[in-house]
N, C-alpha and C positions, 0 to 999 in steps of 0.2 A: 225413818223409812225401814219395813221391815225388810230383811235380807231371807235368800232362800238358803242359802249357807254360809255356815260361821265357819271361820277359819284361824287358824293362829296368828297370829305376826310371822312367827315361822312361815307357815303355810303359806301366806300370800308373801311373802322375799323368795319363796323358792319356784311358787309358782306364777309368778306376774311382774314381779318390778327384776330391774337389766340388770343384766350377771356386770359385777364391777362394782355393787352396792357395797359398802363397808358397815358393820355397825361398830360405831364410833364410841359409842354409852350403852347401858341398859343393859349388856348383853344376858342378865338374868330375866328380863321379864320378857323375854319373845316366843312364852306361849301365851301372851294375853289374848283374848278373843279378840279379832277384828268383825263386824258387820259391815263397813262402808266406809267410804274413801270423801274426803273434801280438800280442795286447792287453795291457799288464800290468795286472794284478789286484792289489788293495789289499793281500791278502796276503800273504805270503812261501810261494812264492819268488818272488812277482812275474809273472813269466811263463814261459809253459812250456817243454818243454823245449826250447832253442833248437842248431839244428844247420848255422846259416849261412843266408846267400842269403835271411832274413825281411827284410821291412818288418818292423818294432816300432813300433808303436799304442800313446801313451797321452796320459793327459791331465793335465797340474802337478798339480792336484788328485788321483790317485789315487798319481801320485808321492810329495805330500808325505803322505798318510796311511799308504802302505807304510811308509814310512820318514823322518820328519821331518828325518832329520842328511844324509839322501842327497840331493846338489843332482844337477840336471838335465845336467851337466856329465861330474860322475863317472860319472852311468848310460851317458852318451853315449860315454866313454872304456870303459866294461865292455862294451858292445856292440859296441863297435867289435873288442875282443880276441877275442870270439865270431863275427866274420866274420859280424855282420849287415850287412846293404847301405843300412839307410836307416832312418832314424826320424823319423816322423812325432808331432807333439806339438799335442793342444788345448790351449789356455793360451798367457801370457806366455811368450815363450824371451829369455833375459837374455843381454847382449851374449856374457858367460861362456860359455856354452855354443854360441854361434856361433862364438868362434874355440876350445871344443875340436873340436867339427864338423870344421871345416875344416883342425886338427891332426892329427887322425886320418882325412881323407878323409871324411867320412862324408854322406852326402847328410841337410840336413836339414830338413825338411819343416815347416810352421805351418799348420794346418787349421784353417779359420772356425771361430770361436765358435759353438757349440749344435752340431757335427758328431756322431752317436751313431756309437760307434766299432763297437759292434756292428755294423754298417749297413755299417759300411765294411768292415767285416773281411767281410762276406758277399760286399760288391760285389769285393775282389779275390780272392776263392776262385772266385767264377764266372767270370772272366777268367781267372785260372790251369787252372782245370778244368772249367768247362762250355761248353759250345756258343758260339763267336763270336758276341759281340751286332752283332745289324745297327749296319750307321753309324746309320743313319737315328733307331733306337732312344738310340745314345749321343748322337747328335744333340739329339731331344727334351729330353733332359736337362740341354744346354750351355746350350738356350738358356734352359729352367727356371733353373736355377742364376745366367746371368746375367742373367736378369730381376730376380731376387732381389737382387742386388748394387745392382741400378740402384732397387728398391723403396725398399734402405735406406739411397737415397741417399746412398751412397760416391764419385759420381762419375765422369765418363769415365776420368781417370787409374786408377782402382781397377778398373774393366772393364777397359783396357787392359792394366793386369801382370799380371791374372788371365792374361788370353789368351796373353801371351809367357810364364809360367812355363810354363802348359797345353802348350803348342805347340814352347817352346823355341825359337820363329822371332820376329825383332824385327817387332815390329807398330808401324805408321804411319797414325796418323790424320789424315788432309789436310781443308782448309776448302774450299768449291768453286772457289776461286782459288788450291788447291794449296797453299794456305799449309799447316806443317804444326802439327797441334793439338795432340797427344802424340802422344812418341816414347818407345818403350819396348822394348829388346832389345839386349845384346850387340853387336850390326851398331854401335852410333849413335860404338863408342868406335875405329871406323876412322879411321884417317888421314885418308881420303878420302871421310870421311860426307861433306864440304861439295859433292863430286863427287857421291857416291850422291844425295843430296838434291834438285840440280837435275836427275839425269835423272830422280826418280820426279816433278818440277815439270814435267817437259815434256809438255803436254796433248797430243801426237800421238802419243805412245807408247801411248795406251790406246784402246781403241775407238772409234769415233766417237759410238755411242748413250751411252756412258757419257758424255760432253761436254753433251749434250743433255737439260738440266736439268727438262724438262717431257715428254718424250717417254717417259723413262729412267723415269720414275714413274709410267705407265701399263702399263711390263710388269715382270716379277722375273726379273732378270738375273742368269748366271749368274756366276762369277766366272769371272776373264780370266787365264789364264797366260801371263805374258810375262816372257822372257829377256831378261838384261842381263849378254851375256857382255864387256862390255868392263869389265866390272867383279865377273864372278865368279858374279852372284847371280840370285837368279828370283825373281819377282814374284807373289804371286795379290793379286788388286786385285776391289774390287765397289764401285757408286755407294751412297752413304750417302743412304735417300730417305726424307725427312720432312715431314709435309704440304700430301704429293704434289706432292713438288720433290726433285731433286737438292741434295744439300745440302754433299756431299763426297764423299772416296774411305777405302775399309777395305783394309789391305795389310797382305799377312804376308810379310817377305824374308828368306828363307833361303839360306846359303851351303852347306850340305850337298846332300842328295839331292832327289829329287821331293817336290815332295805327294802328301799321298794322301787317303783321301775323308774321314777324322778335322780334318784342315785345310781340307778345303773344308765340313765342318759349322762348325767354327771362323769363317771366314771368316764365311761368309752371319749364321750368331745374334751374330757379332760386329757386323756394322755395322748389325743392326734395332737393339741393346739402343744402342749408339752415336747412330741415331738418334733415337732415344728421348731421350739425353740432351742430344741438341743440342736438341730439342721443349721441353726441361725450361727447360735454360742459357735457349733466347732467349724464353720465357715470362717467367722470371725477371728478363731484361734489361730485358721491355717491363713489368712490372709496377715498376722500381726508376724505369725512365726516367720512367713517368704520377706515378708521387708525387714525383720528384726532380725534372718539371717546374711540377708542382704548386707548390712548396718556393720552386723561383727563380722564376716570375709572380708570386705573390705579395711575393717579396720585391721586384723590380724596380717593382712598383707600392706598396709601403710597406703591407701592407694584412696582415703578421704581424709580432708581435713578432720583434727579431733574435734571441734568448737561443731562441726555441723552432724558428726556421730552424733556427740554428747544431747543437743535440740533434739534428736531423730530417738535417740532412747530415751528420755525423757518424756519424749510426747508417749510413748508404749508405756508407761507407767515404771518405770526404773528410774534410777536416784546417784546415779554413778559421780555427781559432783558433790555429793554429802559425804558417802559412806568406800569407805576401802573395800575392793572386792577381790577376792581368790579363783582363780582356775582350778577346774577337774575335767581330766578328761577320762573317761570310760570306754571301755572296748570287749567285746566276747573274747575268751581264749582260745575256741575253738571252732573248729567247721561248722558244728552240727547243734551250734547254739540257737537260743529263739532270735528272732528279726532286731535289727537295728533299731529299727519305729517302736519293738513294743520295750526295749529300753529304754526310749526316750518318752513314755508313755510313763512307764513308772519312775522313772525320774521326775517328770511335772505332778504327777499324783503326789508325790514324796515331797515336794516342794508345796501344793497346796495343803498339804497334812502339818506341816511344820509353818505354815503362813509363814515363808521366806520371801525374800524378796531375788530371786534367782531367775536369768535368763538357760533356758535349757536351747541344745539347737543340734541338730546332726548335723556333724561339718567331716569330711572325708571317710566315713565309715565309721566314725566314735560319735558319742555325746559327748557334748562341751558343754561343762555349767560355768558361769559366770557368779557367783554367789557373794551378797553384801556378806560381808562379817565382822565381827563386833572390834576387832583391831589389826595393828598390822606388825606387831610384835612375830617376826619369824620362829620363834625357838620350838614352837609349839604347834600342831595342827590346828587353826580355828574351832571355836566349838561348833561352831553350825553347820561351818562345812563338812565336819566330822560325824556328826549327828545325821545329816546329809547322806552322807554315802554310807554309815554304815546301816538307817534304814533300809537303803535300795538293799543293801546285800544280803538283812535278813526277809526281805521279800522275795529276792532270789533265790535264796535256799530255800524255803519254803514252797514258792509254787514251780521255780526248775531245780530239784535236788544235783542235776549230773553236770546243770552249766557253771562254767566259771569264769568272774566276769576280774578283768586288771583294770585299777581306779589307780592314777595317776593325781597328784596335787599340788598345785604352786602356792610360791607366796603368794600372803596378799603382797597388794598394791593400792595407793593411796588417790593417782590420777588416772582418768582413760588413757594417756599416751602411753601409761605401764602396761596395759591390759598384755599385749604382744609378751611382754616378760614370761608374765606368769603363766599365760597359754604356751607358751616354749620350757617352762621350768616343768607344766604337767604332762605335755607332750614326753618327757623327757624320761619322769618318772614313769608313766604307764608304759612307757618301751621296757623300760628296768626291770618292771613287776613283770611283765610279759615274759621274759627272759629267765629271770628267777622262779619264775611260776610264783610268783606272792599274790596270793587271792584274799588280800586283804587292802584296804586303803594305805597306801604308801605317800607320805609326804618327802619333799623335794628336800626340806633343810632336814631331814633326818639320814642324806645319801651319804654324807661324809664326802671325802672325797670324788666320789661318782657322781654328787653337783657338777664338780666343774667336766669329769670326761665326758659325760654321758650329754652335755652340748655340744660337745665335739665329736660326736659319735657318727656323723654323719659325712663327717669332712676326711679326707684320701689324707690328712697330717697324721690322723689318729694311728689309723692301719701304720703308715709309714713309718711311724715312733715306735710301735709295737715290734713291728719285725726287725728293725735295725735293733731295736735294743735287745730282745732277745736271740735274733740271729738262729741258727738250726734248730731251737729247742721251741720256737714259735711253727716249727713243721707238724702237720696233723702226723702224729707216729705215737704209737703203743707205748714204746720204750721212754720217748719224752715224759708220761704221764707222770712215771715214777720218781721225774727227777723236778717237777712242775710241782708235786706234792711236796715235795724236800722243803724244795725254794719256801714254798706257802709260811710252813708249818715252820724254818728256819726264819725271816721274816715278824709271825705270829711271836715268836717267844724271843724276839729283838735281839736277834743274831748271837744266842746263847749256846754254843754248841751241844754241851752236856743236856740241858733241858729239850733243845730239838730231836737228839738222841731217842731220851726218855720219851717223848710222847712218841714218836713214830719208832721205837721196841724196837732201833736197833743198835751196836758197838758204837761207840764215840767213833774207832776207828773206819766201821764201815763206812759211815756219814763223815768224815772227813774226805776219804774217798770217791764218795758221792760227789761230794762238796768239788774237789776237783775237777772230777767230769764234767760237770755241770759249768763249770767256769770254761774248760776247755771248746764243749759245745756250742755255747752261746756267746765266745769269745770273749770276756767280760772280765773283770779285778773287782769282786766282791771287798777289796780294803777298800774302793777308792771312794768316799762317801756320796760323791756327784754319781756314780754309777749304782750307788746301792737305791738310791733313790731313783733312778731312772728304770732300775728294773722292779723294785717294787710295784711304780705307777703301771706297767706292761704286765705285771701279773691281774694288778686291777682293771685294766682295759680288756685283757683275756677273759673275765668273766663277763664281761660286757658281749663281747664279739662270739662267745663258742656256743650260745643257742638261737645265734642270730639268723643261720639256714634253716 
């Protein structure tokens, strides 16, 4: 039967058969010409008379009733000797018949489950012979079908190869900071994707309204053509906008010809049904994070059994009965630092960049990570949880030069019932750092002695030891400083007089004198070895307590 337009295989996958099509084999020969379309029918001969240049429609199911001994292979090789251009198949298609496919060239096609082929056989006789459907019309359609996708929850990734089989052009789905979220097309297996990838990262190459994450969500933007001849390729790009925010970028890069307005429907119902499922993803994220914070308060304050924590993190995808895991707890130093959230934002970024297995959670004004780590040898900070935090902080200097953030860190721990340890050993250190101003990751077994005060930091015994033992010299006073310095640096060089001398530049006799005083004031018998210790620990507790207002 003569056709009034020929069409590629391409051409009719893009313009007639359901977005969700996969091509499975052949992907080289899908600009063979199609003319006309035929179905096989359960009984012999199967299907009609075939004269070249058909798609061939069926479905496992009418295969295996034609003919039970006929595998999907062999029809594939029969068709292929009759100079059909492509076959399309509802049902399972077994590795088999993917590489006869692609033995004999043949383009092969997998149509969603429930597809009525009658339907489809109609939709490609009116593209071969009736009236060009408006875009706008095939349009409607793309974005029906991938709403559908996204209904039964198949996923960004399952929208996305839907759109690159459709389109034939590699589609890039970016996060608002250009990270990219799927990557799906041909394009990704260049030498120089690592190239392609930071120019499509470079935010001055796209509009300026598209950057403009509040602005961009108040109008509907058109998609943006933009050339990237130093690498070959062209760009259509649109902001991904989800409630009513910019959320990322939808991109289709192609190395052949122009677009044309099938791609620019593509494009647009690509990145609404995309935002849809980033609406889905971070719904999903904030409903895991409210019970998974739920999960660790309670356990940090002892008020769930550990046996029904353990089920309840484990069902969240955590592993706490394998693997030892360390506390961190994080906190801004100052007033007029960024939000709590957008800490805890690049803290989970940092953790999917390092594919950790890390619970992130804001619990009283800090971020608290929970992080598996490779052992539970204290002497050393974990490698991961160090790798961990010291990302976060060069991302903090980076995009806040002036904030400075105290990262606190406990041992690991080998059981849930430990976790509280380690949350109390990080709690413990990030006061430390806080105090110290140390704007760097501090680990807990690296405190020395400030281990054991700085648990006790909290408790009226601490203060109480402190001022009994040092007695008037523990009074905020000028004059104490000088004699609080003595003690230090007397102490420091193990109770050497001549060498305490020499570093603090003055007469042996002076510093004896001092030395005096200093006993006098704080009432104290530096011979007596139980009191030399007891004041030493008070000078240690004083660094603890004098930037605590």
């Amino acid at each position: 039967m003569a056709a009034q337009r020929t069409m590629t295989v391409r051409d009719v996958l893009r313009n007639a058969l359901p977005v969700g099509t996969r091509i499975v084999a052949g992907h080289k020969y899908l600009e063979r010409l199609v003319t006309w379309t035929t179905v096989l029918h359960t009984r012999a001969p199967g299907f009609e008379r075939i004269e070249g240049r058909e798609l061939a429609l069926l479905t496992t199911d009418a295969l295996h009733l034609l003919n039970d001994k006929l595998t999907l292979a062999d029809l594939i090789m029969q068709l292929a000797a009759q100079q059909v251009s492509a076959v399309g198949v509802v049902g399972t298609i077994d590795n088999r018949a993917k590489l006869a496919a692609d033995e004999c060239g043949m383009p092969l096609l997998n149509l969603p489950m429930g597809t009525v082929l009658r339907q489809i056989e109609r939709e490609v006789v009116k593209v071969l012979l009736g009236p060009v459907i408006p875009i706008e019309q095939r349009g409607q359609e793309i974005h029906e079908q991938l709403l559908q996708l996204s209904t039964e929850n198949r996923g960004m990734a399952a929208v996305v190869s839907a759109i690159a089989d459709m389109t034939g052009h590699t589609v890039v789905v970016q996060d608002k900071r250009f990270d990219t979220v799927v990557l799906v097309g041909a394009l990704k297996d260049r030498e120089d994707w690592d190239h392609i990838e930071s120019l499509l990262s470079n935010e001055d190459t796209i509009p300026a309204l598209f950057r403009n994450r509040v602005e961009v969500a108040q109008i509907t933007p058109e998609p943006a053509l933009i050339e990237m001849p130093e690498v070959g390729l062209r760009r259509l790009v649109v902001p991904i906008v989800a409630n009513r925010m910019g959320r990322g970028y939808f991109t289709l890069l192609s190395d052949r010809g122009p677009f044309d307005g099938l791609d620019m429907q593509f494009t647009r119902h690509g990145a609404a049904v995309c935002a849809l499922e980033m609406a889905k993803e971070k719904a999903i994220r904030e409903a895991q994070k409210k019970v998974q914070g739920g999960i660790l308060e309670r356990l940090l304050l002892g008020t769930i059994p550990i046996d029904q924590a353990l089920r309840q993190l484990t069902r969240l995808g955590h592993n706490p009965a394998h693997h030892p895991y360390a506390a961190l707890v994080a906190c801004w130093a100052q007033d007029d630092a960024p939000s709590d959230r957008r800490l805890e934002t690049i803290f989970n970024e940092q953790v999917s960049a390092h594919n950790g297995d890390a619970m992130v959670q804001l619990l009283e004004g800090s971020v608290v990570v929970f992080c598996a780590v490779d052992g539970i040898s204290g002497k050393a900070v974990p490698r991961v949880i160090r790798q961990l935090a010291e990302s976060v902080m060069a991302r903090i200097k980076t995009q806040f030069p002036s904030a400075k953030l105290t990262v606190g860190i406990g041992r690991p721990v080998m059981t849930l019932g430990e976790w509280r340890t380690s949350y109390h050993e990080a709690i413990a250190t990030q006061r430390i750092a806080l105090q110290w101003k140390v704007y760097q990751p501090l680990y807990f077994a690296d405190l020395g002695v400030y281990r054991l005060l700085s648990l006790l930091l909290e408790t009226p015994e601490l203060r109480s030891f402190y001022r009994e033992t040092l007695g008037e010299l523990a009074d905020e006073k000028y004059s104490n400083d000088e004699f609080v310095a003595t003690l230090e640096t007397f102490f420091e060089e193990h109770g050497n007089l001549s060498q305490t001398a020499s570093k603090l530049h003055v007469h042996r006799n002076t510093l004896l004198y001092r030395m005096e005083r200093i006993e006098q004031i704080g009432g104290f018998d530096l011979d007596n070895p139980e009191t030399r210790l007891a004041v030493y620990l008070a000078l240690k507790i004083r660094r603890l307590l004098q930037n605590e207002s």
